[in-house]
C-alpha positions in Angstrom: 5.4 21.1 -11.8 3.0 18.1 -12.4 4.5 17.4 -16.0 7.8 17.6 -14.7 6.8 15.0 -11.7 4.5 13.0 -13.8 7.3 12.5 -16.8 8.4 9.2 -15.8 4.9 7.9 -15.5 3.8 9.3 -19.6 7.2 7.8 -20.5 5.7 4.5 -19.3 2.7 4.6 -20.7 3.6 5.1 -24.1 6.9 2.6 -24.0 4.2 0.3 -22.3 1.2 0.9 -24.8 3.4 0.6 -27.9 5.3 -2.8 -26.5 1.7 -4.0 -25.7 0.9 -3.0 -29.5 4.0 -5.1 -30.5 3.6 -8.3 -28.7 0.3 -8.7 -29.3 -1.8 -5.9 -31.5 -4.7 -3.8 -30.4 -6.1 -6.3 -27.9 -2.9 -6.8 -25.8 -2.9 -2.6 -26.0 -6.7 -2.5 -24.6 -5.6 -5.3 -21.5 -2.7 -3.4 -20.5 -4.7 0.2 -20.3 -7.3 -1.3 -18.7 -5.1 -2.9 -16.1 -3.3 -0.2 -15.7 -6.0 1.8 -14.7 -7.2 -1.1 -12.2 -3.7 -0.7 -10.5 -4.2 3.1 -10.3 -7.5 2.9 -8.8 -6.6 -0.2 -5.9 -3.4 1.5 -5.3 -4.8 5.5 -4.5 -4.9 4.7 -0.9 -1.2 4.1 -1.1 -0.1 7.1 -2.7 -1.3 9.0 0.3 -0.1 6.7 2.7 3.0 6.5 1.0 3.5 10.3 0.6 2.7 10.9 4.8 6.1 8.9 4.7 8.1 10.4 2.0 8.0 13.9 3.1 10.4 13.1 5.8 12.6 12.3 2.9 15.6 14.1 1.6 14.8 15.1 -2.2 17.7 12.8 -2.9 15.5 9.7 -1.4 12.8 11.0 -2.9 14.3 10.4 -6.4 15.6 7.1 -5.5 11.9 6.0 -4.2 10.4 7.1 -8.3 13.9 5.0 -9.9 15.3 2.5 -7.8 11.9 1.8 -5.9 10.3 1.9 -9.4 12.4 -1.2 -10.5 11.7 -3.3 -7.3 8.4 -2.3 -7.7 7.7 -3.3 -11.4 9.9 -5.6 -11.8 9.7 -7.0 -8.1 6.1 -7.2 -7.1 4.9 -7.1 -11.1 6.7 -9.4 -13.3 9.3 -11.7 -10.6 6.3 -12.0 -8.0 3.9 -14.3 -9.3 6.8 -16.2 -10.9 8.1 -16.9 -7.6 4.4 -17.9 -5.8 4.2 -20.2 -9.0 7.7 -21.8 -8.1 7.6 -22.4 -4.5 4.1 -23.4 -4.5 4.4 -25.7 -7.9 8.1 -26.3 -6.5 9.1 -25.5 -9.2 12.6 -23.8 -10.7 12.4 -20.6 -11.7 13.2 -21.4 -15.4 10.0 -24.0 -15.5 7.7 -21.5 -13.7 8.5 -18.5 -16.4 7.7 -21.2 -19.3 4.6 -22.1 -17.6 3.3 -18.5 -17.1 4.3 -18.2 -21.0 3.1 -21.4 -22.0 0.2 -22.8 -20.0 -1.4 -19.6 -18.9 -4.7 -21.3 -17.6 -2.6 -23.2 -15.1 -0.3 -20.6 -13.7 -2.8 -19.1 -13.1 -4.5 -21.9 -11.0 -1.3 -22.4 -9.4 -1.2 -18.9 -8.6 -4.9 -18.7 -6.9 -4.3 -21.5 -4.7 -1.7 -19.2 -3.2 -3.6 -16.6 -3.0 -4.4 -17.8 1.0 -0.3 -17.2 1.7 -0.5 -14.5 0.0 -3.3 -12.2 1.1 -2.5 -13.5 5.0 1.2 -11.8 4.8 -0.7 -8.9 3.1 -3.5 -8.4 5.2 -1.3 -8.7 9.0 1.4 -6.6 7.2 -1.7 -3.9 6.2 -4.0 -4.5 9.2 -0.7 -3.3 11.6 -0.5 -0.1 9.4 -3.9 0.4 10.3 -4.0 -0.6 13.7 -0.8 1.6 14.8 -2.1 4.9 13.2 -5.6 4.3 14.8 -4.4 3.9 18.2 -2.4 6.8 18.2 -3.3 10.1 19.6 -3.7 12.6 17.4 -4.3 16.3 17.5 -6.0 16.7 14.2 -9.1 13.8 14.2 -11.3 13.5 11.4 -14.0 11.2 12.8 -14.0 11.9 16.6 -16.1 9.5 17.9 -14.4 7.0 16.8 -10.7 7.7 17.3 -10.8 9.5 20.4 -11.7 6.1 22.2 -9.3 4.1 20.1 -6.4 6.7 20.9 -7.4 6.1 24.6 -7.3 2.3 24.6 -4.2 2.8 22.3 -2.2 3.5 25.5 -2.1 -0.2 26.4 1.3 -1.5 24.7 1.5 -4.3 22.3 -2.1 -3.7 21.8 -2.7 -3.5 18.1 0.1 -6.9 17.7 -2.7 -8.8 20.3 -5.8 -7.5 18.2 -3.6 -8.6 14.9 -2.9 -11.9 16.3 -6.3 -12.7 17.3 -7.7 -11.8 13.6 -5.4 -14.0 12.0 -5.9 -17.0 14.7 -9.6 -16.5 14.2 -9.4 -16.7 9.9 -6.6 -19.6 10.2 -9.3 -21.3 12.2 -12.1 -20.6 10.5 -10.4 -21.3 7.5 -9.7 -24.7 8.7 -12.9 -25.8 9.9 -14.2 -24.7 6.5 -11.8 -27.0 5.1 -12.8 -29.7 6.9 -16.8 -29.4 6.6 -16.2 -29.4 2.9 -13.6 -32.7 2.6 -10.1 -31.2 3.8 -9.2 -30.1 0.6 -7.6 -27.1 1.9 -7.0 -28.4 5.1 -3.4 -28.3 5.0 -3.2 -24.2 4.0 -4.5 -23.5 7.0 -1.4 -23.5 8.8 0.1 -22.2 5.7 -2.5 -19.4 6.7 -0.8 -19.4 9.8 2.4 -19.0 9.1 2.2 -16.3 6.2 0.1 -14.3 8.4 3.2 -13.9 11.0 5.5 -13.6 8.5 3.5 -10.3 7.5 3.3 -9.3 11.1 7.2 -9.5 12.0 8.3 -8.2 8.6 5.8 -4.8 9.4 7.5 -5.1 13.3 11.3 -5.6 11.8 11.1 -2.7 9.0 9.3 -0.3 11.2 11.1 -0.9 14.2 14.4 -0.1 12.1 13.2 2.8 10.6 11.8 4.1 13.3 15.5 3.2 15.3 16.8 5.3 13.0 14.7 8.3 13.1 15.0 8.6 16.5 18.9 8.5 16.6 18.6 11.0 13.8 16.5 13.2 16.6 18.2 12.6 19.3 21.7 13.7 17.6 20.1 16.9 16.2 18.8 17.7 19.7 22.6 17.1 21.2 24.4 19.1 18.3 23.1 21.8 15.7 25.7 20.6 13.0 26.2 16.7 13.7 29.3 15.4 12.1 27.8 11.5 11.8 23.9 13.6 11.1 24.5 12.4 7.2 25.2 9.3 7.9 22.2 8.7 10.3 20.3 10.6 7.5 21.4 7.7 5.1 20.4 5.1 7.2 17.6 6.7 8.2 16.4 7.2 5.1 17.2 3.7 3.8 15.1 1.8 6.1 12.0 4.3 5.1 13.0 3.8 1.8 12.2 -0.4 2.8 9.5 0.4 4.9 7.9 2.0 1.7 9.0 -0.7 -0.5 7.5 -3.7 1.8 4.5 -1.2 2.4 3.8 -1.0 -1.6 4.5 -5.1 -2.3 1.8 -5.6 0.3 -0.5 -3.1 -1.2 -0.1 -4.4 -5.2 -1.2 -8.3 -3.7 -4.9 -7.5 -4.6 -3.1 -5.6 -8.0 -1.5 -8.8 -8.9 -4.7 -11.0 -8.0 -7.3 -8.7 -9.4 -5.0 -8.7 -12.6 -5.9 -12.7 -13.1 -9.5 -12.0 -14.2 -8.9 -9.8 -17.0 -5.9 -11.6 -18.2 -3.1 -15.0 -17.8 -0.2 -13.2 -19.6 2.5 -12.5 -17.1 4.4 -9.7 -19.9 0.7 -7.7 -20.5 0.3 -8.0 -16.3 3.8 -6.6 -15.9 3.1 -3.4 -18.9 -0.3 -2.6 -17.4 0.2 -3.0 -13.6 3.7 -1.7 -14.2 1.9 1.6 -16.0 -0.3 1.9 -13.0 2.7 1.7 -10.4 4.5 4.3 -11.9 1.7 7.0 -11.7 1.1 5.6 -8.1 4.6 6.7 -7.8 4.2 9.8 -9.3 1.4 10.7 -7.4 2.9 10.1 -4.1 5.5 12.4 -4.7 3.5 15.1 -5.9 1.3 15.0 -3.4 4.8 15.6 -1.0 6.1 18.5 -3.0 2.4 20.0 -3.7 2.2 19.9 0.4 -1.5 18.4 -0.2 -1.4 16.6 2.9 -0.7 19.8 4.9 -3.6 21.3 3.0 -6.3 18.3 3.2 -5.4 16.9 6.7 -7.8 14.5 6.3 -6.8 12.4 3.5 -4.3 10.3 5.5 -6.6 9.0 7.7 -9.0 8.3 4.7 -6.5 6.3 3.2 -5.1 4.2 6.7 -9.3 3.7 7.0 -9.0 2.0 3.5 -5.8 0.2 4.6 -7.9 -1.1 7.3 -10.9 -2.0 4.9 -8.1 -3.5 2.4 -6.3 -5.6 5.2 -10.0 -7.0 6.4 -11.0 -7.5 2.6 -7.5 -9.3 2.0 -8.2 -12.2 5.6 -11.6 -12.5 4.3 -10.9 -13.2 0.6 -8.6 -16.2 2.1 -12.0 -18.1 2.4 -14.4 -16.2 0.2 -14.3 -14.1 -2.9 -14.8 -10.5 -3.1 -14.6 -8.9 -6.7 -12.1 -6.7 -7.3 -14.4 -3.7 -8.1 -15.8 -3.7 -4.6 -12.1 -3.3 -2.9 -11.1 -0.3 -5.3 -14.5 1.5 -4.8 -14.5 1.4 -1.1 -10.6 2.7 -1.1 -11.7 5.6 -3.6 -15.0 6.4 -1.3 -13.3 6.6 1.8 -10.4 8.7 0.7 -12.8 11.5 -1.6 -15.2 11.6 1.7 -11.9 12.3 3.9 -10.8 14.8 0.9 -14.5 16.4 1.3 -14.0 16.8 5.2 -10.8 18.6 4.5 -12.7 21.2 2.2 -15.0 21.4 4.7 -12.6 22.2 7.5 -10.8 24.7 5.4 -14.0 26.8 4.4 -14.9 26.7 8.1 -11.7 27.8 9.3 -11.5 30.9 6.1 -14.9 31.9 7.0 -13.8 31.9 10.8 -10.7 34.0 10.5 -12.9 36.5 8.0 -15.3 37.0 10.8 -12.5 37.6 13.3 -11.2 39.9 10.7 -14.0 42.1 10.6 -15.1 41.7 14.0 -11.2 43.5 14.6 -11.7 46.4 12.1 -15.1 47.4 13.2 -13.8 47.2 17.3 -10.9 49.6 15.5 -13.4 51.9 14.4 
């Protein structure tokens, strides 16, 4: 089971290693593991996330998320990605902004820093809703209670994680700006760049969701109404395709700190596309497993580890608009949250064995 879902992520790896080998000997091999291994470790979270999603999927959808979504994904977020930040920031063509990344690596990659405050302000709001929805939902399986118990109550109020959104991203566009100011106005002008990204993140997360979750409801509604729907694979398709977008805006937002991180090991564009593209695939891989594994049903804790580390990510992303954060702080507190939620699920399970043994025994002796 796990070679056969893991086989497109080993292809990768060694097509990846051995081009790395090729374009430029054992070094360019070394950067691309190691940055592969970076995107696998920032990118965890998402595999869970993105697997609590998946499993509505048809097996169909499922394939099309590891090959089509693989392409957008390596090709899109990987490779095209900081091609295009260099171009519209730069205003540049595409053509010129590929020859820079291949020619003048150290200024890409300044080109690409300076929009890194665009960048992680459409990642963080698109994130920070993710987090904010599931939090303020009520739930009937909670993992810390103290917490989301009062959350899920406030969650009642509509429209209330968009307010709390809006206010984070007025408060960093602000702050960002009076930063700016006390320190010359060098940066003055990207803080309504700030401004702007950040509600571009937030109606993209409210446009994909809201159609995906049209969708699923039609999808309910007409299975409720009829047992055997003639439109019901139709709806299914469409259904399906709008998860299949949610999932692919939902990963593009979560390789931002991939793509950024990837800058202080190396400038080449082609080793960041073979090592984060490595990484992306096992992500991939991983999700999917975890769906057909039914590890979520098992460990019913580890999606709300990982939306707390969406939550911790989206923060991380707002405040490294203003201030840097090394990448090995955001991947550690991703991995810590998630093995602590995995823990509480092992937890749960022993306590829930060792109950139904005792009510085993207490019935057998009462037969006696």
């Amino acid at each position: 089971m796990m070679l056969k879902t893991f086989r497109w992520a080993f292809a990768a790896t060694a097509l990846g290693l051995a081009a790395g080998v090729l374009y430029g000997g054992w070094t360019a091999f070394g950067i691309v593991a190691i940055l592969a291994v970076l995107e696998i470790s920032l990118s965890f979270d998402n595999a869970v996330v993105n697997a609590g999603i998946l499993k509505k999927m048809s097996a169909f959808w499922q394939t099309i998320f590891l090959t089509v979504g693989v392409l957008i994904a390596v090709f899109g977020m990987r490779l095209l990605f900081p091609v295009v930040i260099v171009a519209v920031t730069a205003k540049l063509n595409p053509y010129d902004a590929v020859h820079l990344a291949l020619t003048e690596k150290t200024r890409y990659e300044q080109l690409v820093t300076d929009a890194h405050p665009a960048i992680a302000a459409f990642g963080g709001m698109f994130l920070l809703m993710i987090f904010l929805d599931f939090i303020f939902e009520d739930r009937d399986i909670q993992w810390l209670g103290w917490i989301e118990r009062p959350l899920a109550r406030l969650g009642k109020v509509d429209m209330l994680s968009v307010c709390i959104a809006l206010i984070g991203l007025l408060i960093t566009s602000f702050t960002f700006a009076a930063h700016a100011h006390q320190h010359g106005g060098a940066h003055a002008d990207k803080a309504q760049t700030v401004l702007v990204s950040g509600i571009a993140g937030l109606v993209t997360y409210l446009v994909v969701g809201g159609l995906s979750g049209y969708f699923e409801n039609r999808l309910e509604d007409e299975e409720e109404r009829e047992q055997r729907a003639p439109s019901a694979g139709t709806l299914v398709g469409r259904a399906a395709f709008f998860m299949f977008l949610y999932l692919e805006v939902l990963d593009a937002s979560f390789s931002f700190d991939g793509v950024i991180g990837a800058f202080a090991i190396t400038n080449d564009i082609v080793l960041m596309a073979l090592g984060l593209g490595i990484g992306a695939m096992y992500v991939r891989s991983l999700t999917v497993y975890l769906v057909r594994q039914g590890t979520l049903d098992d460990y019913v804790y580890l999606e709300h580890g990982a939306h707390y580390a969406i939550g911790a990510l989206a923060v991380i992303l707002m405040v490294t608009i203003q201030y840097e954060i090394n990448e090995v702080v955001t991947g550690l507190i991703g991995v810590v949250l998630i093995a602590w939620s995995f823990w509480s699920s092992v937890r749960r399970n022993r306590a829930l064995a060792a109950a139904e043994d005792a009510t085993e025994r207490a019935d057998s002796v009462s037969v006696r």
